[in-house]
C-alpha positions in Angstrom: 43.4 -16.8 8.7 42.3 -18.4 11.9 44.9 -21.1 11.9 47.7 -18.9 10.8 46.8 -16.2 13.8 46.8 -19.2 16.1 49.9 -20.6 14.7 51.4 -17.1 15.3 49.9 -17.1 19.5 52.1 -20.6 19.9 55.2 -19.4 18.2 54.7 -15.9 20.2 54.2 -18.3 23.6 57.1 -20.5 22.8 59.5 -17.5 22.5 58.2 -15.8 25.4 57.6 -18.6 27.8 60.0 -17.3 30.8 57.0 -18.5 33.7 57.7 -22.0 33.0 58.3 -24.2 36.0 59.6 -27.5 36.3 58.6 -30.8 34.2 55.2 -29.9 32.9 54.1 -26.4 33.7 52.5 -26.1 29.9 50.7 -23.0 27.5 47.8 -24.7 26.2 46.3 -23.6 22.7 43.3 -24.8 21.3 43.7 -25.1 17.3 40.5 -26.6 15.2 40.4 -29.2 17.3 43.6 -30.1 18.4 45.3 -29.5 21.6 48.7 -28.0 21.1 50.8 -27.9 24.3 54.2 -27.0 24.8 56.5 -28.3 27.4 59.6 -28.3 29.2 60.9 -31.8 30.6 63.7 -31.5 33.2 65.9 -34.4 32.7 67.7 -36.5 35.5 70.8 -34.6 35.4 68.6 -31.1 35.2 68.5 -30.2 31.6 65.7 -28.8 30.1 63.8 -30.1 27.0 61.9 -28.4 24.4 58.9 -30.2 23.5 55.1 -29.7 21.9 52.4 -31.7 22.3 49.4 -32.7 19.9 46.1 -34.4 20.5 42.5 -34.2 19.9 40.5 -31.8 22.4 37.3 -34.6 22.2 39.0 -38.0 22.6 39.7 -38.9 26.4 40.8 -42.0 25.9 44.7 -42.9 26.8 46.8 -43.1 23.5 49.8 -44.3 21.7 52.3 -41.8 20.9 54.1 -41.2 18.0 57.9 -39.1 18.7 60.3 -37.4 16.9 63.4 -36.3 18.8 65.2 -33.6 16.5 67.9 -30.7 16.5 66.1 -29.1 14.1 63.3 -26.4 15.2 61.6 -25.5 12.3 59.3 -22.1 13.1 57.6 -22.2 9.9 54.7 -24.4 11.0 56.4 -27.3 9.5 57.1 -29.0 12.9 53.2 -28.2 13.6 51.9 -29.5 10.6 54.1 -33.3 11.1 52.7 -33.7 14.8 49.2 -33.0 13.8 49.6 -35.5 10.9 50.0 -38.2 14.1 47.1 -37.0 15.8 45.4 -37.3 12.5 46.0 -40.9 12.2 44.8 -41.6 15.4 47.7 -41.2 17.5 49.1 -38.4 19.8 52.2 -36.4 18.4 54.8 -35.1 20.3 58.1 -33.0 18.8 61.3 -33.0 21.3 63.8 -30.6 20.7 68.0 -31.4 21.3 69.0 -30.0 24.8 69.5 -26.0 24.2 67.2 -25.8 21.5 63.9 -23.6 20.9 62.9 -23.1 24.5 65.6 -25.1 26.5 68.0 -22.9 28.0 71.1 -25.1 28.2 74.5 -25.1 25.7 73.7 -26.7 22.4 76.3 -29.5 21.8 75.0 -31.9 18.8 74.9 -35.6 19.5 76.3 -35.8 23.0 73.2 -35.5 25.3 70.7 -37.8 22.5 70.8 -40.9 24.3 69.9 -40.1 28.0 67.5 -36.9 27.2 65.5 -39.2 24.7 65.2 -41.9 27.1 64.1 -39.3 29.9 61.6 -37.1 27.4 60.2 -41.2 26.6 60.0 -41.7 30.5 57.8 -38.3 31.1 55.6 -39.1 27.9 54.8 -42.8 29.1 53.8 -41.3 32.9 51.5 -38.7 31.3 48.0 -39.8 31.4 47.1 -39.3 28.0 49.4 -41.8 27.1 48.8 -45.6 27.0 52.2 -46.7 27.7 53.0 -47.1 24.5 55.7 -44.9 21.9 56.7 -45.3 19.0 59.4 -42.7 17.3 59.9 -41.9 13.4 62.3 -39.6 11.4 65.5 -39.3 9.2 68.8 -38.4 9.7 69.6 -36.5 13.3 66.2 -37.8 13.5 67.7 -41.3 12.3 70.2 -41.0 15.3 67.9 -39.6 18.3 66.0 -43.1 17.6 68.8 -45.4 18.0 70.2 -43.4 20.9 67.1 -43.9 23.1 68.1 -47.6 23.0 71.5 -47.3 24.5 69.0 -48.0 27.2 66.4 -49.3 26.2 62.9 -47.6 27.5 60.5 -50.5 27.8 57.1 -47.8 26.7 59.7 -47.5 23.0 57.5 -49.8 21.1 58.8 -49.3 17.6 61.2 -46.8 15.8 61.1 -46.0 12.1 64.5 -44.5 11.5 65.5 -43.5 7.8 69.0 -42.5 7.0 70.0 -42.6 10.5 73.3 -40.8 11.2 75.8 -42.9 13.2 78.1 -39.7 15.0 81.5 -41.1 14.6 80.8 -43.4 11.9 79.7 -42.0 8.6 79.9 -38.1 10.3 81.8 -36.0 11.1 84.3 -38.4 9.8 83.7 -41.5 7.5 86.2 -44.1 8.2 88.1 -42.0 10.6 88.5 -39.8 7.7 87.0 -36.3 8.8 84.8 -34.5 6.2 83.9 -31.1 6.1 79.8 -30.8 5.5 79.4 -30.9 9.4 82.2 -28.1 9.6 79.4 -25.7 8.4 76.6 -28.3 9.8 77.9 -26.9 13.1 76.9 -23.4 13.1 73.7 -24.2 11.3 72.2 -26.3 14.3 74.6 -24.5 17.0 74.6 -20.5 16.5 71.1 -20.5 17.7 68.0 -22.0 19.6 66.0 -22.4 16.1 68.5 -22.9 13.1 70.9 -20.2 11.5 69.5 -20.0 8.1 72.2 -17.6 7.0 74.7 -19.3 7.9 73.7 -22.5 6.6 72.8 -21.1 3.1 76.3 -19.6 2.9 77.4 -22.4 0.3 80.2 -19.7 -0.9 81.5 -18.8 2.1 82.0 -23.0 3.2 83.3 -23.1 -0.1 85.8 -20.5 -0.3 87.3 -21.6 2.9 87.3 -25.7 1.9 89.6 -24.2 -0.8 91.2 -21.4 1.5 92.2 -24.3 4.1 93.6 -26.6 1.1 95.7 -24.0 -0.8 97.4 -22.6 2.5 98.8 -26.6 3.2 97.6 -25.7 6.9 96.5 -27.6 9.2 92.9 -29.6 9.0 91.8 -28.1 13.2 92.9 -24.5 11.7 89.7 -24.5 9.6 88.2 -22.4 11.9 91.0 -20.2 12.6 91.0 -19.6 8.9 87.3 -19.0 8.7 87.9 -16.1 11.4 84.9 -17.8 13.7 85.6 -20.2 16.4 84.1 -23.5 16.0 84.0 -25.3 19.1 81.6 -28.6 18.5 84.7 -28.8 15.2 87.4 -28.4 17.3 85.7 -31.2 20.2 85.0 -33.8 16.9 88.8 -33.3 15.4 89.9 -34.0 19.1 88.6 -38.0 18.9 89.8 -39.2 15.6 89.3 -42.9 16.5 85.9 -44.7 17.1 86.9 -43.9 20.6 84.4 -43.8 23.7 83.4 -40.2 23.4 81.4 -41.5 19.9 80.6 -45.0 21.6 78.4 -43.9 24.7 76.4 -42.0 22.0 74.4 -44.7 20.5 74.1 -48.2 20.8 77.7 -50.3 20.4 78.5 -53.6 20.4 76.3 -55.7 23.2 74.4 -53.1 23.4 72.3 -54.3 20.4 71.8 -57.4 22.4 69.6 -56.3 24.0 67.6 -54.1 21.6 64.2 -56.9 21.1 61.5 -54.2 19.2 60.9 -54.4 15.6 62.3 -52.0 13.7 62.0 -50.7 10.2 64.9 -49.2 8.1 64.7 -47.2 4.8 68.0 -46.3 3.6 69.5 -44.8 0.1 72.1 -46.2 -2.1 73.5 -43.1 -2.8 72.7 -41.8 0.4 76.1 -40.6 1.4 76.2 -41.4 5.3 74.7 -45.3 3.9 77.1 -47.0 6.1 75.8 -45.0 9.2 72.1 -46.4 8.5 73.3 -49.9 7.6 76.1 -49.6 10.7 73.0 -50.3 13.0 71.4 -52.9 11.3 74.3 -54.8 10.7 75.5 -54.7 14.2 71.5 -55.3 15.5 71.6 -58.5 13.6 75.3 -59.7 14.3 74.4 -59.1 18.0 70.8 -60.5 18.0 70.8 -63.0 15.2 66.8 -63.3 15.7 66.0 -59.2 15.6 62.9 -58.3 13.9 65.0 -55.8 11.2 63.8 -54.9 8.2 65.3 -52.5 5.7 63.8 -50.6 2.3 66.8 -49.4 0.1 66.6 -48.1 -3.1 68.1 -45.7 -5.8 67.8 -42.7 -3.0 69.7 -39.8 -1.8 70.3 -38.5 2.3 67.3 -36.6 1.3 65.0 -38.4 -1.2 64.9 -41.7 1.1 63.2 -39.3 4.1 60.5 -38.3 1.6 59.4 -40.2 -1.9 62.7 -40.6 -3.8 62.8 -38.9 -7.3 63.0 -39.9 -10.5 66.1 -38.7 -11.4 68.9 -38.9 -8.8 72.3 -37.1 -10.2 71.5 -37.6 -13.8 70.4 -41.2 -13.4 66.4 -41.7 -14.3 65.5 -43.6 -11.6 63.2 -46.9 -12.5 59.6 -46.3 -11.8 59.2 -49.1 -9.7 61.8 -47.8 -7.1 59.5 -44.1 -6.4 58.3 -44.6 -2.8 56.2 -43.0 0.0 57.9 -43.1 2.8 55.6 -41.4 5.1 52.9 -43.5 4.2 54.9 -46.7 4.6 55.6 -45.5 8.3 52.0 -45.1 9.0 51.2 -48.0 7.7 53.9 -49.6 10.1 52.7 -48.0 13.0 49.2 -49.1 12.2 51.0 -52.8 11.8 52.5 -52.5 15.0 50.0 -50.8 17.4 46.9 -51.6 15.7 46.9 -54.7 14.2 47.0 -53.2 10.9 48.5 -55.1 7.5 52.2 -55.2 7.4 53.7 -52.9 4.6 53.5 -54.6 1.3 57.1 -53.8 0.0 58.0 -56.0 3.2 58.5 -59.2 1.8 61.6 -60.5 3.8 64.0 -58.8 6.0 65.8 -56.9 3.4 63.7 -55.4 0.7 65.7 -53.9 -2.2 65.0 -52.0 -5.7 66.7 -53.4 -8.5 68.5 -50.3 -10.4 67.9 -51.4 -14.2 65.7 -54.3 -14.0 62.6 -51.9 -12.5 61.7 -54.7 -9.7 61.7 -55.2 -6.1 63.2 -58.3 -4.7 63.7 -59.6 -1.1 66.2 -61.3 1.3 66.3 -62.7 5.0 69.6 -60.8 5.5 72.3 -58.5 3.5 74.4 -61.7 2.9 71.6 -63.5 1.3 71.4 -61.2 -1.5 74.1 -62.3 -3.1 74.6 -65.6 -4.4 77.7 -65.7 -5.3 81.2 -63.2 -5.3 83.5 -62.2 -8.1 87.2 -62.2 -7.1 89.4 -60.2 -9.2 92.9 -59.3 -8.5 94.1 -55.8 -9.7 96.8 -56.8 -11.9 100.2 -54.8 -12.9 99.3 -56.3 -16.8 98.5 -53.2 -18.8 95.4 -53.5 -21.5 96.1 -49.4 -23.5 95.5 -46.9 -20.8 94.3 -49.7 -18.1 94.9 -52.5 -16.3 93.0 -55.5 -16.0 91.4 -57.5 -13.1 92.1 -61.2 -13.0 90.0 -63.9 -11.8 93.6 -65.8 -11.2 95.6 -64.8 -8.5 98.8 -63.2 -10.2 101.9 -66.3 -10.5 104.6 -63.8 -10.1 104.7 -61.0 -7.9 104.4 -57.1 -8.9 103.6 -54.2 -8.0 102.3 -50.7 -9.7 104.0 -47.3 -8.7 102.2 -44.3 -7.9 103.8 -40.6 -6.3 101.3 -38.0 -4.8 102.9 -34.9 -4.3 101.1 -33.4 -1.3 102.6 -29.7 -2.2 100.8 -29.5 -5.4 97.6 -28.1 -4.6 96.7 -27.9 -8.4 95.9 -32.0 -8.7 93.5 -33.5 -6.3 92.9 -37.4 -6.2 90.1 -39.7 -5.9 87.0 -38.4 -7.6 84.9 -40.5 -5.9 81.8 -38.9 -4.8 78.9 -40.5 -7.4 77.9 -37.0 -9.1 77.2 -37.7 -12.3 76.2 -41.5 -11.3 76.9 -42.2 -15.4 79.5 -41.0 -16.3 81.3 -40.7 -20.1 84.8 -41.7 -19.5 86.7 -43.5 -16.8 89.1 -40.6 -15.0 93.4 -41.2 -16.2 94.7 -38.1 -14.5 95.6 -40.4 -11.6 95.4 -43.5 -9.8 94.7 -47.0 -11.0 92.2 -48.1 -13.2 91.4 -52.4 -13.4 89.0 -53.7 -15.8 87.2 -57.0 -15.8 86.7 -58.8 -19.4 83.2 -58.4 -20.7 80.0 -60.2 -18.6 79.4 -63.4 -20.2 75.7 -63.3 -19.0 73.9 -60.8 -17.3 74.0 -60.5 -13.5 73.1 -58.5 -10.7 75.6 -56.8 -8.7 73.7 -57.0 -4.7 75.2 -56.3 -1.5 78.3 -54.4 -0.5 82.0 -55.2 -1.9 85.2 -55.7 -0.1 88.7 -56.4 -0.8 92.2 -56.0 0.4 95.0 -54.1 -0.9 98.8 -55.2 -0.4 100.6 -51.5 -0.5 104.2 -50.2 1.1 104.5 -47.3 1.6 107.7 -44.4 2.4 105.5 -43.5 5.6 103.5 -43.9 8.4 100.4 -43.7 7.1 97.8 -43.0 4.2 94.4 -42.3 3.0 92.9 -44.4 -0.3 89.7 -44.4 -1.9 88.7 -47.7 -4.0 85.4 -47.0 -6.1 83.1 -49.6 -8.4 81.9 -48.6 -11.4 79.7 -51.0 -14.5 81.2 -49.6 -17.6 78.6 -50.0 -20.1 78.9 -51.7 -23.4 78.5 -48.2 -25.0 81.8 -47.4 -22.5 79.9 -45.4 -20.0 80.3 -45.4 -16.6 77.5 -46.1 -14.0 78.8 -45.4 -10.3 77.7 -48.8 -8.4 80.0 -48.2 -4.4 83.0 -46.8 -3.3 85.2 -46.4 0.1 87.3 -43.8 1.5 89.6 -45.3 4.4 92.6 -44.4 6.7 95.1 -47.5 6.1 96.4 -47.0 10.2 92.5 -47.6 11.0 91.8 -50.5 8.7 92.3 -53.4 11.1 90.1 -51.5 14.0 88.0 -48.2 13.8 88.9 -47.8 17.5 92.5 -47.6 17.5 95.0 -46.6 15.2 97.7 -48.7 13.6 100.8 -47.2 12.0 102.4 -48.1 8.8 106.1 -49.3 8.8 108.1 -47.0 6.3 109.1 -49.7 3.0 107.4 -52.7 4.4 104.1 -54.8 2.4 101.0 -53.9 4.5 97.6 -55.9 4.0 94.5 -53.3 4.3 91.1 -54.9 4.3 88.0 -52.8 3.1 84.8 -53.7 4.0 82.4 -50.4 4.5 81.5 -50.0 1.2 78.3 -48.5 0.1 74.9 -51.3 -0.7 73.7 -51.4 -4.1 71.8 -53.6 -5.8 72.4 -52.7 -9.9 71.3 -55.3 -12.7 74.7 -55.3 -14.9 73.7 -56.3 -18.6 75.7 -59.4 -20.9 78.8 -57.2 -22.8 79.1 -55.4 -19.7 82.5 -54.9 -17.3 83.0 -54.1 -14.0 85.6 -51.7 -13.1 87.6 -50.6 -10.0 89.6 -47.2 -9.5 92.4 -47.1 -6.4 94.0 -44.0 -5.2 95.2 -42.0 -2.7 92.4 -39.7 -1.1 94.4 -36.4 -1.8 91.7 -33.3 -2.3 89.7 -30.7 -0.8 86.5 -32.2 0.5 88.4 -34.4 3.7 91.0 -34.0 6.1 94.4 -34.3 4.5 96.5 -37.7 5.6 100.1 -36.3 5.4 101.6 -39.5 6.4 104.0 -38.2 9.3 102.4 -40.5 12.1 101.0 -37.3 13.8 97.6 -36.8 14.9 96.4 -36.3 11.4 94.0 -32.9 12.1 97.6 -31.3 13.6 99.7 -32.1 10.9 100.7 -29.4 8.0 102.2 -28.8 4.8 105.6 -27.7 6.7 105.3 -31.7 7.9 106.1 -33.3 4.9 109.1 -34.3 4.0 109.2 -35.5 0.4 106.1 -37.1 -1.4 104.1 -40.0 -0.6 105.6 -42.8 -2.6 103.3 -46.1 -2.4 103.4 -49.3 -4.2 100.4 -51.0 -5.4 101.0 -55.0 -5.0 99.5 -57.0 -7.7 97.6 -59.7 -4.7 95.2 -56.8 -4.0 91.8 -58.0 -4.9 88.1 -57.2 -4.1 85.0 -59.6 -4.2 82.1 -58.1 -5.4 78.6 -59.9 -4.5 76.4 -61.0 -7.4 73.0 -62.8 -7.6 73.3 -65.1 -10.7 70.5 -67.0 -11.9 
């Protein structure tokens, strides 16, 4: 009853905290042993940060501290209970809240303020003198993010980060593949309507869903989604503004050389059916392509956005998870801090850089990079040769040209194309109702499939521009289907995320693919690999009309005439195996 009363007197002090003064002006509260301090740091360009500090009352001694930088204020004790955990395992814990949030009086505008506030709540932590110039930062998702913005800059007291599903704005959210999605249409209000979170709001599943499907049977425009939803959405309407990898999403993390100069070892846990994967893996490919000798390493396994932040589970939709590939991940972050700042044992599952669970073979295996991995690739071109309902996939480059025809009628609102989110994982039957499916002939030997396929498709078009989704499925010798990777791309950003590229109407256009999703997936003798192409055409994503417009402006009154496209039969994909 104690605690719970003195959990109450912080929460009470946090909300009412009007007499705080500048930098470090604090409410102390004494709680079992722990000192539990909240804070405002003033930034260099005079924002205010939220921020609570916890440490032991007896111990004197200057200490390392363990961060989290967050949007999310949890006032259920939860944020309490993480810091203390820290302080627990001999560190100090501290909890920064995103500019505007809990007791920070500025605007709230997600992403956009990360990279310098981190920095600057890392610069006020490392002058305190309960610190011993040392900080090291954990956390998932936003959390993910906040870590890799802080080294935009680099702070030379950031030791270590620990980030787990990190979000990469502009790269796997809002939009994936300069395709905008809508989860971070109602992610907005959530984090944005107040200084904690808006728990109605973000538990209104039938009110996001109503207008996904309000927005896609009216053939308006994708920035009228709020208009439609009756509530402005401003941080929305700011995101559809930049559809290219332009600089607004650049200066928010770390880009190109500035991963040269990013020299602290870092561990990475990742999902592979975490569904912003290539946000996570964004960074750690670009931290090694930048600095070849990074100390990177990554834990992936059969995980979801949510189950990678915590201990996996052992069924992941429908698909009973090995028991090899459950996981602590808290525990694997202590013990990485204790490796780092105390000399401690480095985490068993690291074996190499890249550490990754085996789906159907219940093992672990290890790699000094992503490419390693793998092998070996399969090359199959998607061939116009029909086998019953399907087409095949050739290890032979086709001798005489064709080409398979395919009309998506943008009016109809009744058929939506590319299924390709992996819910079920297995699946009973491959989908007909549209698109292309290309099979491979059965596995002469068992394999694993490891890494992340690419390919190229050879299209024309009737317009300026389209939106495809290429997914990889195992069929199984009993014909099931186990989801393996998939892409969803914009063809006029194919060739550079940063600026677009239009189609010319009737002429062949190569589009290379190359951000699929990692798996690693032991694919058993009898089995065959299969690949489904289509045009991204449904609710869940901004709508490509084709017209050449700025995509979010265009409409149904747009169109003129269906999309007509041409599948060539040179388009191929590699898929990376690890073959004994």
């Amino acid at each position: 009853m104690k605690i719970l009363l003195n959990l109450c007197i912080i929460l009470l002090l946090g909300c009412n905290s009007s007499n705080k003064s500048k930098n470090n002006v604090q409410e102390t509260v004494l709680n079992n042993g722990y000192l539990i301090e909240d804070v405002l740091i003033e930034t260099r360009d005079g924002g205010k940060i939220s921020a609570i500090i916890c440490r032991k009352k007896e111990i004197t001694e200057p200490q390392t501290v363990i961060l989290q930088s967050t949007i999310y204020v949890r006032d259920t004790g939860r944020d309490l209970k993480t810091i203390k955990e820290s302080v627990d395992r001999g560190y100090i814990g501290v909890i920064a809240y995103a500019r505007g949030k809990r007791l920070s009086p500025n605007e709230i505008w997600p992403y956009e303020n990360d990279a310098n506030d981190t920095f600057d709540v890392i610069h006020w932590i490392n002058e305190q003198e309960w610190c011993d110039g040392r900080v090291g930062m954990f956390g998932g998702s936003y959390n993910g993010f906040t870590q890799w913005a802080s080294l935009k800059n680099p702070h030379p007291a950031l030791k270590t980060i620990v980030p787990y599903v990190a979000s990469r704005p502009g790269m796997g959210l809002p939009m994936e593949n300069n395709i905008f999605i809508n989860p971070n249409y109602e992610w907005a209000f959530y984090v944005g309507n107040n200084k904690y979170l808006d728990t109605v709001a973000g538990n209104d599943r039938q009110r996001y869903r109503n207008l996904m499907f309000k927005w896609w049977e009216s053939g308006a425009a994708y920035k009228q989604m709020d208009s439609l939803d009756g509530i402005p959405n401003k941080w929305f309407q700011r995101w559809v503004s930049h559809p290219s990898f332009d600089e607004y999403w650049q200066k928010m993390a770390p880009y190109k050389e500035d991963f040269s100069r990013i020299d602290i070892p870092i561990l990475s846990i990742d999902g592979y059916y975490n569904d912003s994967q290539n946000s996570g893996l964004y960074y750690l490919r670009e931290h090694y392509k930048y600095n070849p000798n990074a100390e990177h390493y990554l834990v992936i396994g059969p995980y979801s956005h949510f189950g990678a932040q915590r201990t996996g589970a052992e069924e992941i939709n429908g698909y009973q998870v090995d028991g090899d590939a459950l996981i602590n991940t808290n525990e694997i972050t202590y013990q990485w801090f204790d490796y780092i700042f105390k000399n401690g044992e480095k985490p068993e599952k690291l074996k190499d850089k890249i550490n990754y669970q085996v789906m159907g073979a219940n093992e672990w295996r290890s790699a000094s990079s992503i490419a390693h991995m793998s092998n070996r690739n399969l090359k199959f071109y998607l061939t116009d040769q029909r086998q019953k309902d399907i087409y095949t996939m050739s290890r032979e480059k086709p001798s005489v040209s064709g080409f398979l025809s395919q009309t998506v009628d943008f009016a109809d609102r009744e058929i939506g194309n590319n299924d390709y989110y992996p819910n079920p994982i297995i699946r009973e039957e491959m989908d007909l109702s549209n698109g292309f499916n290309f099979i491979s002939e059965p596995l002469e030997s068992s394999v694993m499939v490891n890494g992340s396929f690419l390919g190229e498709l050879d299209v024309s078009i009737n317009k300026k521009d389209f939106d495809f989704g290429v997914t990889l499925y195992e069929v199984m010798p009993d014909g099931r289907l186990f989801h393996l990777s998939y892409i969803v791309g914009r063809a006029s950003y194919a060739h550079d995320i940063t600026t677009r590229e239009l189609l010319e109407p009737g002429q062949r256009e190569k589009i290379p693919f190359s951000n699929t999703h990692l798996v690693s997936k032991k694919i058993s003798k009898g089995s065959r690999l299969l690949i489904y192409v289509n045009v991204n055409k449904n609710a869940f994503s901004e709508l490509n009309y084709g017209t050449g417009k700025t995509i979010s402006e265009e409409s149904i009154n747009d169109v003129d005439g269906p999309l007509k496209i041409k599948w060539y039969n040179d388009s191929f994909v590699e898929i990376p195996i690890w073959k004994n």
